[in-house]
LUMVO-658565 format. One record per residue: x, y, z of N, C-alpha, C in turn; chain; residue in one letter. Coordinates in steps of 0.001 Angstrom, whole numbers. Example, Ala and Ser with C-alpha at 12.3 -4.5 7.8 and 13.67 -1.06 7.14 Angstrom:
! residues 2
REC     n.px     n.py     n.pz    ca.px    ca.py    ca.pz     c.px     c.py     c.pz  mol  type
REC    13190    -5690     7800    12300    -4500     7800    13200    -3300     7800    A     a
REC    12850    -2250     7080    13670    -1060     7140    12900       30     7870    A     s
! end
This chain:
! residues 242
REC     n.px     n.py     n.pz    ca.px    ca.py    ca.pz     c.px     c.py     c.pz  mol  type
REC   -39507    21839    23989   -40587    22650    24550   -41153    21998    25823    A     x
REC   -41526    20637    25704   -41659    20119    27087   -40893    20039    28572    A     x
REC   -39604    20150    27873   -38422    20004    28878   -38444    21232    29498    A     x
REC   -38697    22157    28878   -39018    24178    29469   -39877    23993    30372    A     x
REC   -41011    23367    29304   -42266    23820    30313   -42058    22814    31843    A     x
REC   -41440    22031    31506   -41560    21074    32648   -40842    21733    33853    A     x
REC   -39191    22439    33624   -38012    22884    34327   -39471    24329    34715    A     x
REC   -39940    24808    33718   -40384    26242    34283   -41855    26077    35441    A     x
REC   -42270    25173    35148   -43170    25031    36313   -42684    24439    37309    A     x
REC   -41733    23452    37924   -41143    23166    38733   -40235    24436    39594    A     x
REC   -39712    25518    38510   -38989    26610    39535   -39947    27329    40224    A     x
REC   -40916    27396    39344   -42229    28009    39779   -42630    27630    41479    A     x
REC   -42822    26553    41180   -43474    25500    42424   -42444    26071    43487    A     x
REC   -41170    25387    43265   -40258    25487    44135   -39936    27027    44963    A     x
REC   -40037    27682    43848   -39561    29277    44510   -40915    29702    45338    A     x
REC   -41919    29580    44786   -43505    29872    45508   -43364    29232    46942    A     x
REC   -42990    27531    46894   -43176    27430    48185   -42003    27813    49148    A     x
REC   -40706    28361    48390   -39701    28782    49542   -40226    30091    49933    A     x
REC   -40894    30995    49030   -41453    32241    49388   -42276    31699    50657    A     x
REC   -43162    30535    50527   -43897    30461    51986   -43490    30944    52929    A     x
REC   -42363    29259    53102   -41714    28946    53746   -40912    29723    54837    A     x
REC   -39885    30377    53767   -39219    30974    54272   -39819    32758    54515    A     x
REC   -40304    33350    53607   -40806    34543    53678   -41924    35021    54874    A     x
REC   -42626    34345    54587   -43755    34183    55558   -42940    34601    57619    A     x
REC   -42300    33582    57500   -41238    34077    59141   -40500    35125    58761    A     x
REC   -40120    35468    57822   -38331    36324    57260   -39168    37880    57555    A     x
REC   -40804    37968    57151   -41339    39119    57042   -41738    39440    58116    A     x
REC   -42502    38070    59353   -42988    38700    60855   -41983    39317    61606    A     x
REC   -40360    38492    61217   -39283    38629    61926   -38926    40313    61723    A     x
REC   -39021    40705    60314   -38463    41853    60011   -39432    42856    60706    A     x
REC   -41055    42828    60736   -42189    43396    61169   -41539    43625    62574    A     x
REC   -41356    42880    63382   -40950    42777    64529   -39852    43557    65547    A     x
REC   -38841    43421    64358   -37722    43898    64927   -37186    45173    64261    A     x
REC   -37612    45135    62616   -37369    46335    62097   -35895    46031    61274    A     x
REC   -35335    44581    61545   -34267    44694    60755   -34806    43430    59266    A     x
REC   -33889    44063    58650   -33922    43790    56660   -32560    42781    56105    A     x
REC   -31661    42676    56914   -30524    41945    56205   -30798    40404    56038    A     x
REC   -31860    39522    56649   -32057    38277    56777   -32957    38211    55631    A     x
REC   -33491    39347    55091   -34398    39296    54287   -33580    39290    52463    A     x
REC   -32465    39795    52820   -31351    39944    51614   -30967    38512    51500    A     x
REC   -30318    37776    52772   -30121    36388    52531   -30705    35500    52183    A     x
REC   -31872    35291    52794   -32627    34821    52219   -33175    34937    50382    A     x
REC   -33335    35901    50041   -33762    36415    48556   -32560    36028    47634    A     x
REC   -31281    35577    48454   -30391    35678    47291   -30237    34173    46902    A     x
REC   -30352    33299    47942   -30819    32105    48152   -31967    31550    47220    A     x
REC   -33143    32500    47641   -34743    32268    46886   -33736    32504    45126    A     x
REC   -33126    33229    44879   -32910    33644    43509   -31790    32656    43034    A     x
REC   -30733    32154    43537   -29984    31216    42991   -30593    29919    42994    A     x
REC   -32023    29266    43805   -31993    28459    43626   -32993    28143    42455    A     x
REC   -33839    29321    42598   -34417    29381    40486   -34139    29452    39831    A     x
REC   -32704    30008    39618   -31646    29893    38431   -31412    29198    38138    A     x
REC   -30708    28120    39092   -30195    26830    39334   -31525    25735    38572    A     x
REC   -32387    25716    39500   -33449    25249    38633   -33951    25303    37204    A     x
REC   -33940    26556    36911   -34285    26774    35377   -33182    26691    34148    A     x
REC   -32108    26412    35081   -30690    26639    33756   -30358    27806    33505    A     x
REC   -30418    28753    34489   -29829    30478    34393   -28587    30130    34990    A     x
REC   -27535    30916    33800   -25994    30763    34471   -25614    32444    33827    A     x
REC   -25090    32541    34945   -24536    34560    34393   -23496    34551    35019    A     x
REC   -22568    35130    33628   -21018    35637    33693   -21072    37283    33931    A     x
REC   -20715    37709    35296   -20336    39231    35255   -18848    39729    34764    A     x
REC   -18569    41042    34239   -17497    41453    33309   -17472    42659    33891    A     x
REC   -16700    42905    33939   -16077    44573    35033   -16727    44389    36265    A     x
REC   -16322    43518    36899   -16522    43325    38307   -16220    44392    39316    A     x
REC   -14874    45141    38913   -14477    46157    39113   -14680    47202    39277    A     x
REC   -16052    47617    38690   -16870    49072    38774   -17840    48509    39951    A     x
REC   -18284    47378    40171   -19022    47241    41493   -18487    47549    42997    A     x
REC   -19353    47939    43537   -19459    48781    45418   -20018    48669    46090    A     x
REC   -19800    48037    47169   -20340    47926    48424   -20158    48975    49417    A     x
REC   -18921    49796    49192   -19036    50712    49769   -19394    51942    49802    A     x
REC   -20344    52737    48545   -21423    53902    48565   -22268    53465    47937    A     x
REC   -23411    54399    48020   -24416    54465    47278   -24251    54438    45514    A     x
REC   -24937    53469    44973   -25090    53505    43558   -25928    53400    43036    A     x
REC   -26696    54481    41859   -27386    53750    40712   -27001    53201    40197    A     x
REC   -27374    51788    39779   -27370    50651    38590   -28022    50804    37820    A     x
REC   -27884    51058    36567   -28393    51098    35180   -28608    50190    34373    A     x
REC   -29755    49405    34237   -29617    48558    33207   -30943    48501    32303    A     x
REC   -30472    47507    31014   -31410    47923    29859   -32097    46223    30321    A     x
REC   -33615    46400    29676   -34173    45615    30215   -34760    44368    29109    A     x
REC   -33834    42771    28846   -34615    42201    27887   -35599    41330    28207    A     x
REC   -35543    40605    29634   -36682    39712    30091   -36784    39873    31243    A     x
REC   -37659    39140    31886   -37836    38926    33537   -36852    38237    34318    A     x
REC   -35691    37632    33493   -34556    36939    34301   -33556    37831    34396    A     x
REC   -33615    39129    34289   -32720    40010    33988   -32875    40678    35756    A     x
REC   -33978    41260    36218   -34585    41323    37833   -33229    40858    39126    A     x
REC   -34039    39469    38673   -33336    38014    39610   -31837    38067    39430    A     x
REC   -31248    38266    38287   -29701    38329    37818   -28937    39289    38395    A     x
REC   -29655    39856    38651   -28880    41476    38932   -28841    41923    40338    A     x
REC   -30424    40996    40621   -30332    41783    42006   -29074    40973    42923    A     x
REC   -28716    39190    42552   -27769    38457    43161   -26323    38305    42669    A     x
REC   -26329    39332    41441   -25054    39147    40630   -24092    40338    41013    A     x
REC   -25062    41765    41684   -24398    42889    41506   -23768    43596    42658    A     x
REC   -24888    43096    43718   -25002    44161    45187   -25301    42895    46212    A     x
REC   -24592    42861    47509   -25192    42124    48558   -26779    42436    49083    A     x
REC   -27067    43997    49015   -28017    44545    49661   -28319    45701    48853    A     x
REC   -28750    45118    47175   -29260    45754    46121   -30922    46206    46594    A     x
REC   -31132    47633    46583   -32942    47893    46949   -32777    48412    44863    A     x
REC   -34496    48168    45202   -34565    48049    43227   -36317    49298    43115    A     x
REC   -36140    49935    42019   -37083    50332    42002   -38329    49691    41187    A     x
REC   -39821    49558    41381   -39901    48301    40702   -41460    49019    40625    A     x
REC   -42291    48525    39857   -43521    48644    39278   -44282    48151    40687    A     x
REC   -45252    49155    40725   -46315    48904    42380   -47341    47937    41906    A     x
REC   -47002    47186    40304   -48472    46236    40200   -48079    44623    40812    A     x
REC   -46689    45024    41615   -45935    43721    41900   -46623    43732    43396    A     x
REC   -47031    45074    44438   -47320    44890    45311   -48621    44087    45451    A     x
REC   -48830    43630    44975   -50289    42451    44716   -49924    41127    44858    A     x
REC   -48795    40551    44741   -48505    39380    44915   -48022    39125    46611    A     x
REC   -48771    37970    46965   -48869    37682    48314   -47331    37443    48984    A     x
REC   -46878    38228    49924   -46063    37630    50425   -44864    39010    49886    A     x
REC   -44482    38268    48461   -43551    39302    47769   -43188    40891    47880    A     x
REC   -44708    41200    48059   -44647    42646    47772   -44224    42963    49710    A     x
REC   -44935    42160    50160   -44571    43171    51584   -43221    42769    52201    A     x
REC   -41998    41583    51216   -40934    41225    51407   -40260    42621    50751    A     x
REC   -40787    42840    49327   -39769    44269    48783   -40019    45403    49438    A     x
REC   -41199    45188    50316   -41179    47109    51645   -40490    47239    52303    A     x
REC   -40432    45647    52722   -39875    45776    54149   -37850    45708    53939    A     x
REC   -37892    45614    52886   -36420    45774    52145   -36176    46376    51923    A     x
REC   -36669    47426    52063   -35970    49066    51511   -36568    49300    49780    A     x
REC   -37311    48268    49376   -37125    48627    47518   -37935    49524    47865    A     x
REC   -38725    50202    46537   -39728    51164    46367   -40284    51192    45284    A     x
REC   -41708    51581    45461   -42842    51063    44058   -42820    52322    43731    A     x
REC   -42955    52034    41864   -42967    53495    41129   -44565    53321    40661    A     x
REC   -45747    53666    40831   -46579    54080    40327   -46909    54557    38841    A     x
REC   -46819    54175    37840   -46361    54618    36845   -47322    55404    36048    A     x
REC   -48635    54878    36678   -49819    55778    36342   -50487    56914    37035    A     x
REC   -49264    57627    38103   -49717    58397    38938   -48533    59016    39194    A     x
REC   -49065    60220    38148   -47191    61270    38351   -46892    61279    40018    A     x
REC   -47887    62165    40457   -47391    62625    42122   -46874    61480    42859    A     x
REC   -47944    60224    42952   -47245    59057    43729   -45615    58637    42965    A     x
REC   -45354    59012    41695   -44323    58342    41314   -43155    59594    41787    A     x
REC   -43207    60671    42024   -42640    61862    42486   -41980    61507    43794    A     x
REC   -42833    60901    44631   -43134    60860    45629   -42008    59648    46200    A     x
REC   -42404    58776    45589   -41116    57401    45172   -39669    57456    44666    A     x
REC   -39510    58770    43969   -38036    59721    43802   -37510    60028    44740    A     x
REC   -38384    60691    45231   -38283    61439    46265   -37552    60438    47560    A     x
REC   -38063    59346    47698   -38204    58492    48807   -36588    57457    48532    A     x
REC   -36893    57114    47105   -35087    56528    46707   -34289    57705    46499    A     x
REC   -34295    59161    46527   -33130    59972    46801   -32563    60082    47842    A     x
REC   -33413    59983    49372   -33217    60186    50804   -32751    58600    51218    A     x
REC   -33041    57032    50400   -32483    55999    50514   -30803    55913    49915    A     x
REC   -30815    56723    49266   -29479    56730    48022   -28674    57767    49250    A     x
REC   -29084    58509    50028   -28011    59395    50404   -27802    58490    51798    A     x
REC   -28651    57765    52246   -28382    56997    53473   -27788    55796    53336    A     x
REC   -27110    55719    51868   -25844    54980    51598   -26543    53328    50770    A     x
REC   -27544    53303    50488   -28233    51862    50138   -28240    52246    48121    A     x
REC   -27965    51521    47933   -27705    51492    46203   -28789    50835    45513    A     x
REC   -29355    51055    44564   -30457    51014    43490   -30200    50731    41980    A     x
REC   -31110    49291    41976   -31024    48875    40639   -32082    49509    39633    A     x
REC   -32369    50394    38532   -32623    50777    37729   -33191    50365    36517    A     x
REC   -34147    50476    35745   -34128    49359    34572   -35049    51002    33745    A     x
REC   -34476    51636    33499   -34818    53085    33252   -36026    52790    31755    A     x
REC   -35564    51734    31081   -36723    51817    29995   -38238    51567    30167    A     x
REC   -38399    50850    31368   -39620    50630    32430   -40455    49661    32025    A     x
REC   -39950    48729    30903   -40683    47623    30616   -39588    46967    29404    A     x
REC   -39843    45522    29201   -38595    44681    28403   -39353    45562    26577    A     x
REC   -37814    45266    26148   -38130    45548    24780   -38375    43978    24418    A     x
REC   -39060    44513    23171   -39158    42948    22089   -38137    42972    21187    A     x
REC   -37084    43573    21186   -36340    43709    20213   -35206    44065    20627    A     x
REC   -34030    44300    19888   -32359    44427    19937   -31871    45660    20317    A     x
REC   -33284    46331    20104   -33058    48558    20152   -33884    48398    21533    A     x
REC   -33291    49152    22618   -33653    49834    23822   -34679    50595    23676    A     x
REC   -35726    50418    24339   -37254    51779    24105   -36433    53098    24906    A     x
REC   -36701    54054    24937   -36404    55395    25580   -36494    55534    26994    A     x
REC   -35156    56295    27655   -35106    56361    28520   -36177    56963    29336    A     x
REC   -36606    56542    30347   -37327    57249    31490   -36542    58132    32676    A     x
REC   -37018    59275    32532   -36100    60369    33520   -36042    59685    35065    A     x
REC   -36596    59298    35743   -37162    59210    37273   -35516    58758    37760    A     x
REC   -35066    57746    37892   -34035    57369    38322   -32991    58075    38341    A     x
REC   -33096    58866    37071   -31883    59524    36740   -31542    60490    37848    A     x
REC   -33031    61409    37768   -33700    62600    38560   -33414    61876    39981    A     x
REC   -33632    60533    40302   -32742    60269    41713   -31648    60147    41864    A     x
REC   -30697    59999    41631   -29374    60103    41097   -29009    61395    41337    A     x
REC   -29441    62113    40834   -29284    63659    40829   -29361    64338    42073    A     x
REC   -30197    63909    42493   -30994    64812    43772   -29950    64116    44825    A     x
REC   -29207    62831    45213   -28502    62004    45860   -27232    62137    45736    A     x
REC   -26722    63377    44479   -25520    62670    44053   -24559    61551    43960    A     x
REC   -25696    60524    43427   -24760    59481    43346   -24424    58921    41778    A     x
REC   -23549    58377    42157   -22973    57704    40555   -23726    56744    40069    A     x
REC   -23643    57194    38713   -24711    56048    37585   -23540    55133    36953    A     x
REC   -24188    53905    37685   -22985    52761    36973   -24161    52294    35781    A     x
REC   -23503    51830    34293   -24072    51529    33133   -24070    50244    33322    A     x
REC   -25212    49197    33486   -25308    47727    32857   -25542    47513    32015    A     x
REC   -24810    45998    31279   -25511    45651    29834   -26160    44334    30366    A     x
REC   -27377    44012    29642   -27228    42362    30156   -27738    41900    28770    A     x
REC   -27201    40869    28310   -27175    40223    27214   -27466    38586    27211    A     x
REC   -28492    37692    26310   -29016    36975    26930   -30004    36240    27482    A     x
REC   -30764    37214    28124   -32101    37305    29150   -33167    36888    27778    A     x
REC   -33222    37529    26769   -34084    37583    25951   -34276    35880    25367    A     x
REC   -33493    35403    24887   -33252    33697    24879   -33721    32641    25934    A     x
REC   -33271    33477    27419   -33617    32720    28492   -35479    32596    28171    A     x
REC   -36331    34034    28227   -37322    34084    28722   -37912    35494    27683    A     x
REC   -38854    34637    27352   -39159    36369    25802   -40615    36791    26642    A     x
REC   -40542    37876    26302   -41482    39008    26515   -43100    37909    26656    A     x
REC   -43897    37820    27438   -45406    36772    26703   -45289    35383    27222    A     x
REC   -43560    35098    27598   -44229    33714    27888   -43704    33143    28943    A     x
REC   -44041    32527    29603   -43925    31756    31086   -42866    30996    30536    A     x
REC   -42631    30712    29689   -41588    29628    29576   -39585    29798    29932    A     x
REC   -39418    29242    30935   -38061    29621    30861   -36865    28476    30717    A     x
REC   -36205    28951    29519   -35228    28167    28810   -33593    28208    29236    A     x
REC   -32912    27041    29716   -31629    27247    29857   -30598    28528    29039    A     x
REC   -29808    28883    29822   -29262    30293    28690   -28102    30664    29757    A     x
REC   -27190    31056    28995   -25730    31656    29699   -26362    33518    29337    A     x
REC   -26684    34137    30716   -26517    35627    30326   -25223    36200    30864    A     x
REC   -25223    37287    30394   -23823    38153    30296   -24179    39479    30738    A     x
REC   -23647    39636    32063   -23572    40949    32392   -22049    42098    32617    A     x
REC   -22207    43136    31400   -21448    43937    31559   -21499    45238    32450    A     x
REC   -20120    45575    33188   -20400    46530    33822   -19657    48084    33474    A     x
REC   -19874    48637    33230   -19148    50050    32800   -18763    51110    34122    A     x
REC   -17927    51819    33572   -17534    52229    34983   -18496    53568    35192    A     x
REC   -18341    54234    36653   -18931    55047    37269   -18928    56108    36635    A     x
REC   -20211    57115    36235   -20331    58445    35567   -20712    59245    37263    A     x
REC   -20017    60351    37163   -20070    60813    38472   -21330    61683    38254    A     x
REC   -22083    61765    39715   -23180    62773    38928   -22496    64135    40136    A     x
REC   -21668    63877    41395   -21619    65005    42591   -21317    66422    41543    A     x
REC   -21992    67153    42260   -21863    68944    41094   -22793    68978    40028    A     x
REC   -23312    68224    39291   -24217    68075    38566   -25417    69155    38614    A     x
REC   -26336    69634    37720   -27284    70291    38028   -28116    69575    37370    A     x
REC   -29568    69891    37812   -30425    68871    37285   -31342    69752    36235    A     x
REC   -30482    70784    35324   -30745    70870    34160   -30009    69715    33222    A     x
REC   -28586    69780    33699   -28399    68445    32950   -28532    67170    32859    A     x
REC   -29319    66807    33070   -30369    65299    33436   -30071    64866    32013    A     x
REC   -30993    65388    30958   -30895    65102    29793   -29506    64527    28915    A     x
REC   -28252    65226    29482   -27684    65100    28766   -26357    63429    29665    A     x
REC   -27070    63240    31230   -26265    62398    31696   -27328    61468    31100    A     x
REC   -28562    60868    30590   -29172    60112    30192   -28753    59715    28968    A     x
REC   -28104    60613    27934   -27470    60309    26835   -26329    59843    26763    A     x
REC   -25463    60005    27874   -24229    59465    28171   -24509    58079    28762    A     x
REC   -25349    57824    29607   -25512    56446    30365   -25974    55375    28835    A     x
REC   -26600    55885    27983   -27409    54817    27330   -26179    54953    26508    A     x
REC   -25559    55600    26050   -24224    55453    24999   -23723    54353    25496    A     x
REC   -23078    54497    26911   -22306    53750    27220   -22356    52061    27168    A     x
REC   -23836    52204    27905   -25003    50361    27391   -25177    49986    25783    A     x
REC   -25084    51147    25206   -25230    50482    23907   -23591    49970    23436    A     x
REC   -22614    50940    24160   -21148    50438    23606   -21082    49076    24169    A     x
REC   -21441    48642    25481   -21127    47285    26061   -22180    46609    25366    A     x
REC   -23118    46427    24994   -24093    45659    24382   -23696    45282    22487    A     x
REC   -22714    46422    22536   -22349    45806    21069   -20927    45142    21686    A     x
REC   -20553    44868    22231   -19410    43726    22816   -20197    42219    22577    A     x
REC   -21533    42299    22753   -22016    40618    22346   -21956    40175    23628    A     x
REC   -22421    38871    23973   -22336    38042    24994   -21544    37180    24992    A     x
REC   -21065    36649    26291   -20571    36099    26531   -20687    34142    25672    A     x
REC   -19906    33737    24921   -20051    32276    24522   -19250    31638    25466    A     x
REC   -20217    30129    25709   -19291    29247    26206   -18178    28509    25177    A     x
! end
């Protein structure tokens, strides 16, 4: 327990002051000029070297369903906060993520994920969260791909909470393909409540592409039942052992 707490306040320290450091210029620069890719390098950097720090090691599996070259939803089920960081450097060079607007409060961070293309979902404000669909459907067709975490908060447990439509409903409106993640893992690294983060091998599975082009968005419902099938089939595959 000491050895956690010790590794988890040190990544802490460390990542806070590279956010200074480095964020602080990465954001006037982007303000400035209007460009975002230094801001990807940087973040992927900021994210391997907290991994590295905390003892996060992740094996990806169907490497093969990943794209750099169109637009994608990423789907994934959500067990901790190391699941974020994993995905955004494990999956996409220039992953934008849709993400809870109570993050835009943190100094520095939040006006690094604007100026990146992500987008805050409002979760207590249908229209603003409409509005944020709206805004990652017209990002999704201008070719930039989106990480997903559709249950909208970590479970405490082994069963997935219920899907949330919004993503899907962007997907739809974009026609783009819903790739299924599993991540397996995360929950060991870092549980729901506590700051503490513990060495852990996670495992990310990737399933292949459900097409949504032709789609109507009466059937929303029923591509949401297909995406979570598919996470629950890779999630009963288990994780990865060393």
């Amino acid at each position: 327990m000491i050895i956690a707490a010790v590794r988890s306040i040190l990544t802490f320290v460390v990542v806070s002051l590279y956010l200074l450091v480095v964020g602080v210029p990465g954001v006037l620069f982007a303000m400035l000029t209007g460009a975002k890719t230094h801001l990807y390098v940087c973040g992927h950097i900021g994210v391997r070297l907290g991994l590295a720090l905390s003892g996060i090691r992740y094996r990806v599996i169907g490497a093969e369903h990943l794209s750099n070259d169109r637009a994608i939803v990423y789907c994934a089920n959500h067990q901790s906060n190391i699941d974020p960081p994993v995905l955004f450097t494990g999956l996409h060079a220039q992953m934008h993520i849709l993400y809870k607007s109570e993050l835009n409060a943190v100094p520095v961070l939040g006006r690094v994920f604007r100026l990146g293309g992500f987008i805050p979902v409002d979760r207590g404000n249908r229209e603003a969260a409409l509005r944020s669909i709206e805004a990652g459907a017209a990002s999704l067709r201008a070719g930039n791909s989106f990480l997903i975490f559709p249950e909208g908060t970590r479970s405490r447990t082994e069963e997935m909470l219920p899907f949330k439509k919004g993503g899907f409903v962007m997907a739809l409106r974009a026609g783009a393909p819903v790739v299924p993640v599993a991540v397996s893992g995360g929950r060991a690294a870092m549980r729901k409540g506590s700051w503490f983060i513990r060495p852990a091998l996670v495992t990310v599975r990737i399933g292949e592409p459900i097409e949504t082009a032709g789609m109507q968005m009466s059937e929303r419902d029923a591509l949401i039942a297909q995406v979570r099938g598919r996470i629950e089939e890779l999630l009963a595959l288990g994780p990865v052992v060393d």
